[in-house]
N, C-alpha and C positions, 0 to 999 in steps of 0.2 A: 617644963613637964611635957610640951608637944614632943618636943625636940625629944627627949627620950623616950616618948610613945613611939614614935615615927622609926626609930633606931631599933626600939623591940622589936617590931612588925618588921624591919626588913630582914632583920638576923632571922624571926621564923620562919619565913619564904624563905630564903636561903638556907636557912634547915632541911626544907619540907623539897625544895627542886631537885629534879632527875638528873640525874648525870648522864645527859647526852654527851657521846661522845660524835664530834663532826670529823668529816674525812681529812687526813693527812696526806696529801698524797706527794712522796719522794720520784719527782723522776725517774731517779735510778733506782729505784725499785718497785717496779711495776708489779700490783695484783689486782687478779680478777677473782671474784669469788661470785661460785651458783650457790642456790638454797631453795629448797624443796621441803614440805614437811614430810614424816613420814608416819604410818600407823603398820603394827606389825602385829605378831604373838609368835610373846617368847613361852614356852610350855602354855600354860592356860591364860597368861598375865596381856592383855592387851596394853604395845608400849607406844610412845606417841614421841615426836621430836622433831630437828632438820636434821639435813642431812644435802652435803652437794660436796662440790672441790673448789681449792684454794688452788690457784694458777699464780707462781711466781716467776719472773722473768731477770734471767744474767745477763745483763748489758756488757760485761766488763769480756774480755779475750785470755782470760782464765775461769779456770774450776773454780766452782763459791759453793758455800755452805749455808743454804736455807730454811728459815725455821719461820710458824706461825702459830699466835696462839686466837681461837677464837671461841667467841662469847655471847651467847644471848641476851638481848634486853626486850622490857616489857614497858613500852613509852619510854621509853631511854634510862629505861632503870635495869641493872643487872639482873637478870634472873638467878637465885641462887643454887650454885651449882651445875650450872649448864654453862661452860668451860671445857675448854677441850683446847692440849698442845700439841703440834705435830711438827715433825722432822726430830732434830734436823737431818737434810737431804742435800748430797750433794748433786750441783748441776752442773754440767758440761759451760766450756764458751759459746755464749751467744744462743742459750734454751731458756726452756724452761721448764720446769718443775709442777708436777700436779700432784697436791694431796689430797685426799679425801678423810673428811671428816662426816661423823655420827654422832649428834647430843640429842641425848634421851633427856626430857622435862615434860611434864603436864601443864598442856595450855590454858588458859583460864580467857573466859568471856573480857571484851574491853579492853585487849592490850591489842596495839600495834607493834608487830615484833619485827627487829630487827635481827643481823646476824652481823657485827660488829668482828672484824679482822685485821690483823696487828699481822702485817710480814715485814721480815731482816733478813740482811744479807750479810756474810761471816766478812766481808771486805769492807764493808761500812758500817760497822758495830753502832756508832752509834746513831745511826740514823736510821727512821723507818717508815714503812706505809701503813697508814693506819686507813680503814675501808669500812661503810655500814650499806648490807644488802636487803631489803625489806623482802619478807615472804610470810605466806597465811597460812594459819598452823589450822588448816580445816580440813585436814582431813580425817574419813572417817573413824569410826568404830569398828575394829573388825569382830566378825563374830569366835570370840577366844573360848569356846565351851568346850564340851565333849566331843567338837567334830572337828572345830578349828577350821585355819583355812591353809590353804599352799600357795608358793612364792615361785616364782620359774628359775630355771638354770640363768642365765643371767643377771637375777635378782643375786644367787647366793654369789655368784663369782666374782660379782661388782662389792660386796659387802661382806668381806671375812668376819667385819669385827660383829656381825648377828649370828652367827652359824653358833649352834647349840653344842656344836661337839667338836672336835680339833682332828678329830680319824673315822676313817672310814674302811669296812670291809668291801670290797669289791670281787666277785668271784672269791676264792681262797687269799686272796696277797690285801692287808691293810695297807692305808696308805696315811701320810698327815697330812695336815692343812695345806700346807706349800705344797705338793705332791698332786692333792685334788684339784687347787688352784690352775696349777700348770697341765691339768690333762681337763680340764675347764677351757681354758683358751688353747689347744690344741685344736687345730683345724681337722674336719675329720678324713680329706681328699680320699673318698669312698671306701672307708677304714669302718665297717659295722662297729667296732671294738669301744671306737671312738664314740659315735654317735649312739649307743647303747650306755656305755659309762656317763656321757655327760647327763644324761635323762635320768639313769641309776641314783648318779650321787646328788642331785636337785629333789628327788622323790625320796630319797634317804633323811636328809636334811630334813623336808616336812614333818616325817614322820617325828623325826628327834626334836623337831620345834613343835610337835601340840596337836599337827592334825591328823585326823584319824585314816590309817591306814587298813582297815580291813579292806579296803574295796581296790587296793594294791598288793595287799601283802604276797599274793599269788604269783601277780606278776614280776615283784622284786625276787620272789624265790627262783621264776626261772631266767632272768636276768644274771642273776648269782650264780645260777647252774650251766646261763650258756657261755660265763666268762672265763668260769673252772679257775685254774691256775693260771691263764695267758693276765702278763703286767700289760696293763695300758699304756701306750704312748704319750708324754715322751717319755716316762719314766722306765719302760721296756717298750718292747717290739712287737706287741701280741696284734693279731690280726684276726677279722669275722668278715665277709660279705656281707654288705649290708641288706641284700635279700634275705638270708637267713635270720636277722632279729629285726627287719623292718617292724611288724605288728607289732613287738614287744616293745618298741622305740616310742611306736604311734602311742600307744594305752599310755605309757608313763608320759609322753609329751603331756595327752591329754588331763592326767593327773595332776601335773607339775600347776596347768592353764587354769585347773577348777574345772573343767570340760566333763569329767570321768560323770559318767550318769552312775547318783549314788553315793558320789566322792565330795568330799570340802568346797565349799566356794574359793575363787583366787581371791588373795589380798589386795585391798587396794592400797598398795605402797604408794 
């Protein structure tokens, strides 16, 4: 009777254990992965999660096809639902590949969280790297009310997958996603067009995620009015001095920062 007391008790431990998973790590498939928590607001809804990049590396002196799936755990238990696949992506001989990943879950008091990464490479099918990155999901509360808060032009450009809307008007000409993306990393080499658009579409953005624009609206109007018809680059060739919309540059930078006396507090992403 010990004997099958003894045998109960260890099948319900082994019921009740976490599924750690430890690292695997495939020489030939090198990954690095960052992880950052993040706290945002989406319309009025404050959202919470990580958020970083998965770094795969092509040893091999051909084109490969890579792919990752990764996963949250809470003491090395899955978090359910916080899951996320990317690629697959092809990589050049001898690179490597950055994905960026975004899992939105709600943290809970008493977990030690991991960020748990699974990379393959299309030349070695069946082998892979499996990776666990520890990070603290403590960041704040944003204030998600009536006022909300704003995120800067680098925040949206670095994170397509939070942007609240997929188009954008600028002056008269809409643009899409990949369109604002691409006039986002456009250098401005003393192009006002440029350096007034990138400020526009990060203060547009806010708006359409939650925080309260009365205290821009003025200045997006004449923003819209000093871009008229001219397309931004690269998408056209339109050109400003950037003496002629400095201030309106400054006001929205400051809007974008939380800075605007009157305006949102910035996010702490």
């Amino acid at each position: 009777m010990k004997l099958l007391h003894k045998t109960a008790t260890l099948l319900l431990l082994a019921a009740c254990a976490p599924i750690i998973t430890l690292a695997q790590v495939d020489s030939d498939i090198p990954v690095n992965v960052t992880a950052d928590c993040f706290s945002i607001c989406l319309a009025t809804v404050n959202v919470k999660g990580v958020q970083g990049d998965v770094s795969i590396g092509n040893l091999f002196p051909v084109s490969v096809s890579v792919a990752a799936t990764v996963k949250v755990q809470c003491n090395g238990v899955d978090v359910p639902g916080a899951t996320q696949s990317l690629g697959p992506a092809t990589v050049a001989a001898k690179s490597t590949a950055t994905l960026p990943y975004s899992i939105a879950f709600a943290p809970v008091g008493g977990c030690a969280y991991t960020v748990v990464t699974t990379g393959t490479n299309s030349s070695i099918p069946t082998r892979s790297t499996t990776v666990s990155t520890t990070f603290l999901a403590n960041c704040m509360d944003q204030p998600c009310g009536s006022t909300g808060c704003t995120l800067t032009l680098g925040y949206w450009k670095n994170h397509p997958e939070n942007w609240p809307v997929t188009t954008l008007t600028l002056g008269t000409t809409t643009y899409t996603q990949a369109q604002l993306i691409s006039i986002l990393k456009q250098p401005v080499k003393g192009n006002g067009l440029v350096s007034l658009s990138h400020q526009l579409i990060a203060a547009k953005l806010n708006v359409a995620n939650g925080a309260s624009g009365s205290v821009i609206a003025a200045a997006i109007a004449s923003a819209d009015s000093a871009i008229g018809s001219l397309v931004v680059p690269p998408v056209g060739s339109g050109s400003l001095s950037t003496s002629s919309v400095g201030n309106l540059v400054t006001t929205l930078d400051q809007y974008n920062n939380g800075l605007l006396t009157g305006g949102p507090g910035h996010c702490a992403n």
